[in-house]
N, C-alpha and C positions, 0 to 999 in steps of 0.2 A: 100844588105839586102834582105830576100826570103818576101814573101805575109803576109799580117798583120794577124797575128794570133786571131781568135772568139774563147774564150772559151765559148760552152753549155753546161747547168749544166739540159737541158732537159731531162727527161727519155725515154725511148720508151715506146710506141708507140708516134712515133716525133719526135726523138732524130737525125736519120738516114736523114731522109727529110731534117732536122732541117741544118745540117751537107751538106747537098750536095747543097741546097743554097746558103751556105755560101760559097760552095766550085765555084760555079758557077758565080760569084760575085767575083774572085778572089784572097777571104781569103784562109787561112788553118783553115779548124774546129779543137778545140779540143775537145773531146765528153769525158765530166768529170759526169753524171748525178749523184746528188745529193741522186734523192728517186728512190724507186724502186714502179712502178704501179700494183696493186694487190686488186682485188676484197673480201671484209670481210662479212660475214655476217651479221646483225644487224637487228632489229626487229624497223621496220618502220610505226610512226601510220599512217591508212588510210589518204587518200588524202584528203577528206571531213574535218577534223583536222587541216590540213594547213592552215598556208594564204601564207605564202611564200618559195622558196627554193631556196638557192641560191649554188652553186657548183663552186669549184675553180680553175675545168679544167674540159676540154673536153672529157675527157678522162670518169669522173664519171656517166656520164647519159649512156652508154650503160649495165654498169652493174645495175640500177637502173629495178625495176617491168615495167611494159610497161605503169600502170596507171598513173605513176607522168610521162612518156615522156609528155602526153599531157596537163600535168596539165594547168590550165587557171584560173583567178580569174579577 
């Protein structure tokens, strides 16, 4: 029987890393990503309006204004 197979349903940016950890570790990756990562425009109220933001990956705070990077409350 060949090395236990990790299916990632990770996207890139990560998916690749993701995959050669795994590969590193002795698995066989399968690299299945589910979404595709892609920055959308959206009209975002000032920071000052917030109280919280919470984001679902890593990925979303580099395409974000630079104001909410340091947001703090």
């Amino acid at each position: 029987m060949g090395p236990d197979r990790v299916l990632i349903t990770r996207p890139e940016p990560g998916a690749s890393e993701t995959a050669a950890r795994v590969a590193d570790l002795g698995c066989f990756p399968i690299l299945a990503p589910f979404l595709e990562i892609r920055p959308t425009r959206v009209r975002l109220p000032s920071v000052s309006q917030i109280a919280a933001i919470l984001l679902a990956s890593g990925s979303a705070v580099a395409p974000l204004p630079a104001a909410y990077h340091a947001f703090r409350r």
